[in-house]
N, CA, C and O of each residue as an XYZ file, in Angstrom:
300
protein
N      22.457    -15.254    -18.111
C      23.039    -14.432    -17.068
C      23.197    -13.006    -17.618
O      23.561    -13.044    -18.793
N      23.041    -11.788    -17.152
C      22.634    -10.569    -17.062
C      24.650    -10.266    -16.575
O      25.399    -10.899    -15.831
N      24.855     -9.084    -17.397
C      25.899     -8.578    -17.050
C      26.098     -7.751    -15.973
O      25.096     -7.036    -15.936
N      27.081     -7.353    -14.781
C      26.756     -7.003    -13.626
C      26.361     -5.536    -13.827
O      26.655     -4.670    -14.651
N      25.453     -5.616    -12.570
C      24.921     -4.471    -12.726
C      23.614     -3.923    -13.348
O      23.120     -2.823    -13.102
N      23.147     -4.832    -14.164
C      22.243     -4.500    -15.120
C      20.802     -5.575    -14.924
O      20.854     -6.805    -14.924
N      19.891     -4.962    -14.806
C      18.736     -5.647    -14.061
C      17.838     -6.442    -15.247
O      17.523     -6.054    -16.372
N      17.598     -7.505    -14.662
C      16.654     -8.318    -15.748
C      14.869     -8.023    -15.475
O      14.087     -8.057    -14.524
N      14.826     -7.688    -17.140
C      12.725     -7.149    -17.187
C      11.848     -7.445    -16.076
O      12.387     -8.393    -15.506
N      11.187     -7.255    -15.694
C      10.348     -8.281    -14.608
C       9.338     -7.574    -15.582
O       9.282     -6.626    -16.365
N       8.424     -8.794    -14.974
C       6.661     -8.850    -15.125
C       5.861     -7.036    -14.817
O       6.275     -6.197    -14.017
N       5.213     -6.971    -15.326
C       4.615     -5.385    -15.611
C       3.799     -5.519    -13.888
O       3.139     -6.489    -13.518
N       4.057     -4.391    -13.146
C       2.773     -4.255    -12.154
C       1.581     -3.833    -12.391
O       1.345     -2.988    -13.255
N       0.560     -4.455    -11.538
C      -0.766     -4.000    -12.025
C      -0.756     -2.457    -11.844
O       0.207     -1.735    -11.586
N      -1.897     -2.167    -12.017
C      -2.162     -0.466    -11.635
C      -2.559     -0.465     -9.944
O      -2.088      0.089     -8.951
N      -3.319     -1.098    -10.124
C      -3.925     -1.449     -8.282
C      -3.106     -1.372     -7.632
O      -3.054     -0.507     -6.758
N      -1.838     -2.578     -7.909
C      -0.807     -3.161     -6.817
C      -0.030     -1.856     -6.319
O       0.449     -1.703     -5.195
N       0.001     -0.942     -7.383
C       1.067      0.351     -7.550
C       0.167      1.371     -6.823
O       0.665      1.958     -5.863
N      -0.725      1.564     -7.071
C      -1.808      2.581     -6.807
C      -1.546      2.243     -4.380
O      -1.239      3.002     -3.461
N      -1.907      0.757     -4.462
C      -2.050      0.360     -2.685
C      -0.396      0.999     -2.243
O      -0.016      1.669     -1.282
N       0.153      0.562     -3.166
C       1.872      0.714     -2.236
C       1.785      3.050     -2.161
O       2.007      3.848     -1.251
N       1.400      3.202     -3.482
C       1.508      4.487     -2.932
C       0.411      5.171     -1.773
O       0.865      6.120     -1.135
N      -1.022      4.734     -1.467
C      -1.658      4.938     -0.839
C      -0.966      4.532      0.675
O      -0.961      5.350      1.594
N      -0.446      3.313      0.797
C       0.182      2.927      1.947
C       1.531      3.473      2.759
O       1.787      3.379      3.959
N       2.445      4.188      1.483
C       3.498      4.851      2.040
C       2.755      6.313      2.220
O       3.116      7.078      3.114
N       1.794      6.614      1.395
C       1.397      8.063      1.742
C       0.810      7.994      3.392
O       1.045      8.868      4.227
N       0.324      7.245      3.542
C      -0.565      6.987      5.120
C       0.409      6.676      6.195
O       0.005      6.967      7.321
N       1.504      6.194      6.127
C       2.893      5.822      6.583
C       3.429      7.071      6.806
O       3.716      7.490      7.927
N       3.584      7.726      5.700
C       4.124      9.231      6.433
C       3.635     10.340      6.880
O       4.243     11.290      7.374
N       2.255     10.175      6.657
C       1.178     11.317      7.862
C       1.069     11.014      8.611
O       0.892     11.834      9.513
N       1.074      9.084      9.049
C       0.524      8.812     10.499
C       1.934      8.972     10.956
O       1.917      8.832     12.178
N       3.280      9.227     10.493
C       4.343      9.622     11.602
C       4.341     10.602     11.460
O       5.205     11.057     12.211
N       3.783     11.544     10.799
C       4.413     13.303     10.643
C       3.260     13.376     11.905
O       3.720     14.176     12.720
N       2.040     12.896     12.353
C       1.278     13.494     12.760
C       1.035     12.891     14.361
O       0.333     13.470     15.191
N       1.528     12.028     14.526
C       2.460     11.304     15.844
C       3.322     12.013     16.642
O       3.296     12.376     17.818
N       4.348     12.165     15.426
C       5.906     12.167     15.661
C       6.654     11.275     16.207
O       7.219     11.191     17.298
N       6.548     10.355     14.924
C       7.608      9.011     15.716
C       7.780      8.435     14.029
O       7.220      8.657     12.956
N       8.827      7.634     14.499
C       9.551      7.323     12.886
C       9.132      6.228     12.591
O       9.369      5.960     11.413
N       8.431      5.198     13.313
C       7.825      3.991     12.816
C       6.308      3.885     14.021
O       6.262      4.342     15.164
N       5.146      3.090     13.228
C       3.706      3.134     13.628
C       4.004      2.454     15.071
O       3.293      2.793     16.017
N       5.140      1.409     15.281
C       5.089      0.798     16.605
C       5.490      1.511     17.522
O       5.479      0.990     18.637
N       6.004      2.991     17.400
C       6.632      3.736     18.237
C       5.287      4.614     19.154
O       5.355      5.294     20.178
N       4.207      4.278     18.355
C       3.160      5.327     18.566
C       2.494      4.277     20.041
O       2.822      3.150     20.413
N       1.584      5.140     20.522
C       0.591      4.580     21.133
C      -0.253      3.549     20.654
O      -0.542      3.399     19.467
N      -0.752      2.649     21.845
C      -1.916      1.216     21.203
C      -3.026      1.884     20.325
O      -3.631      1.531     19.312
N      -3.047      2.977     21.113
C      -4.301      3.403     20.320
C      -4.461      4.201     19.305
O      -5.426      4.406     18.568
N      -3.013      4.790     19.365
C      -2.698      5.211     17.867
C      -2.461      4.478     17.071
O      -2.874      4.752     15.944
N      -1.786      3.365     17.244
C      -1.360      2.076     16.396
C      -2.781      1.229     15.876
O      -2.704      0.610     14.815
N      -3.741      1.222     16.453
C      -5.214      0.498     16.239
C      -5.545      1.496     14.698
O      -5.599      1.060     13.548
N      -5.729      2.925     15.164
C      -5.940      4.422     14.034
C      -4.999      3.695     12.446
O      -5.467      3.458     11.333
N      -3.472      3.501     13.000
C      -3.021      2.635     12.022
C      -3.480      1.788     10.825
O      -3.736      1.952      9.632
N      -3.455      0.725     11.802
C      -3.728     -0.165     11.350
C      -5.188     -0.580     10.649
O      -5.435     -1.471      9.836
N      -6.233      0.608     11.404
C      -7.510      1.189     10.842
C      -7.450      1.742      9.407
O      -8.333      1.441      8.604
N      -6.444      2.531      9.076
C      -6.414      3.062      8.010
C      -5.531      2.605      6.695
O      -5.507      3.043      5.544
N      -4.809      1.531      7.357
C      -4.400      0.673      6.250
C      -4.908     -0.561      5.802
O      -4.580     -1.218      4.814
N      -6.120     -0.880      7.036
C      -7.159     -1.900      6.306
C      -8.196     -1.336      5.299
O      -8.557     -1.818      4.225
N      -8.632     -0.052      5.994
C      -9.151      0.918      4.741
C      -8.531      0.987      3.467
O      -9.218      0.498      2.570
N      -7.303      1.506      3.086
C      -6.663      1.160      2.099
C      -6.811     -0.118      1.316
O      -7.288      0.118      0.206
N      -6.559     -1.394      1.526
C      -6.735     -2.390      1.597
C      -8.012     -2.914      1.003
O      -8.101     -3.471     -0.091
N      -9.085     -2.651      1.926
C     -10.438     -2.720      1.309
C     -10.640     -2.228      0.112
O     -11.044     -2.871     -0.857
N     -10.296     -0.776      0.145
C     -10.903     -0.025     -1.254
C      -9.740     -0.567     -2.327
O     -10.162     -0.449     -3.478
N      -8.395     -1.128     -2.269
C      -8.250     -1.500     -3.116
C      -8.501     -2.757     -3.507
O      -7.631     -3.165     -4.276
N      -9.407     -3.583     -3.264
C     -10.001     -4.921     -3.210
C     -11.488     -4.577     -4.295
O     -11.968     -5.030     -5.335
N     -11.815     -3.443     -3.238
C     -13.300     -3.203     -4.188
C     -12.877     -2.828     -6.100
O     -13.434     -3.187     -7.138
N     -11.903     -2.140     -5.885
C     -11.645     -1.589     -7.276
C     -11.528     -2.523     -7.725
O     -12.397     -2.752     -8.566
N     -10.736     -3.370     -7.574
C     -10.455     -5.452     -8.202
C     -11.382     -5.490     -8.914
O     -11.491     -5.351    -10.133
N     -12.661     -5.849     -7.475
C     -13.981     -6.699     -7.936
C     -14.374     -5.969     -8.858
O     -14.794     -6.620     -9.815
N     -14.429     -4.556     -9.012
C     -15.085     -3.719    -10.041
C     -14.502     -4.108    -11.300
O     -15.168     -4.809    -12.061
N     -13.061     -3.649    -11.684
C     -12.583     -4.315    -12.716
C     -12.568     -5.655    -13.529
O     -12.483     -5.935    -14.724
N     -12.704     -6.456    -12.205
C     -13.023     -7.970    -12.831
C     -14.777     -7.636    -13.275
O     -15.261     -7.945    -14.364
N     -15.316     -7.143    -12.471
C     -16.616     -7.196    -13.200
C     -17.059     -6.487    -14.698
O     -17.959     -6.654    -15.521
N     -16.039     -5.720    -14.562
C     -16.409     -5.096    -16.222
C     -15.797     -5.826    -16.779
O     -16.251     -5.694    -17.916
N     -14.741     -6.851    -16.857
C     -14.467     -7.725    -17.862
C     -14.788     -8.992    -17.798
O     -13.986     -9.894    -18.040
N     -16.247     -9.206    -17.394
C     -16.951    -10.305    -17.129
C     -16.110    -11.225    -16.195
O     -16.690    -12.311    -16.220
N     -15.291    -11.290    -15.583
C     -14.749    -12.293    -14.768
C     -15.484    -13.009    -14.159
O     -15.026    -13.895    -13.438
């Protein structure tokens, strides 16, 4: 047991995992600065599709980088 207050080590994040979360909050706050609405469901369907377009993009390319990495270390 950990004394209060004081957080126990966790497991190291990948670079990827860190790399998607900042790509995803960065895209999170242009697609509302550029809306103007404080969350993606506030927007239009068809702004919300643009969304959700650009965070599968995200998504993808961080998938490809994976496969790349696993492939240079023979995986």
């Amino acid at each position: 047991m950990t004394e209060r207050g004081k957080l126990e080590p966790s497991d190291p994040v990948h670079p990827l995992v860190a790399k998607e979360d900042r790509l995803s909050s960065k895209w999170f706050y242009e697609f509302c600065a550029k809306y103007s609405v404080d969350y993606p469901d506030e927007a239009t369907p068809e702004q919300q599709d643009e969304y959700i377009s650009g965070m599968d993009a995200i998504r993808s390319r961080i998938r490809e980088e994976y496969a790349a990495e696993k492939a240079l270390k023979g995986e």
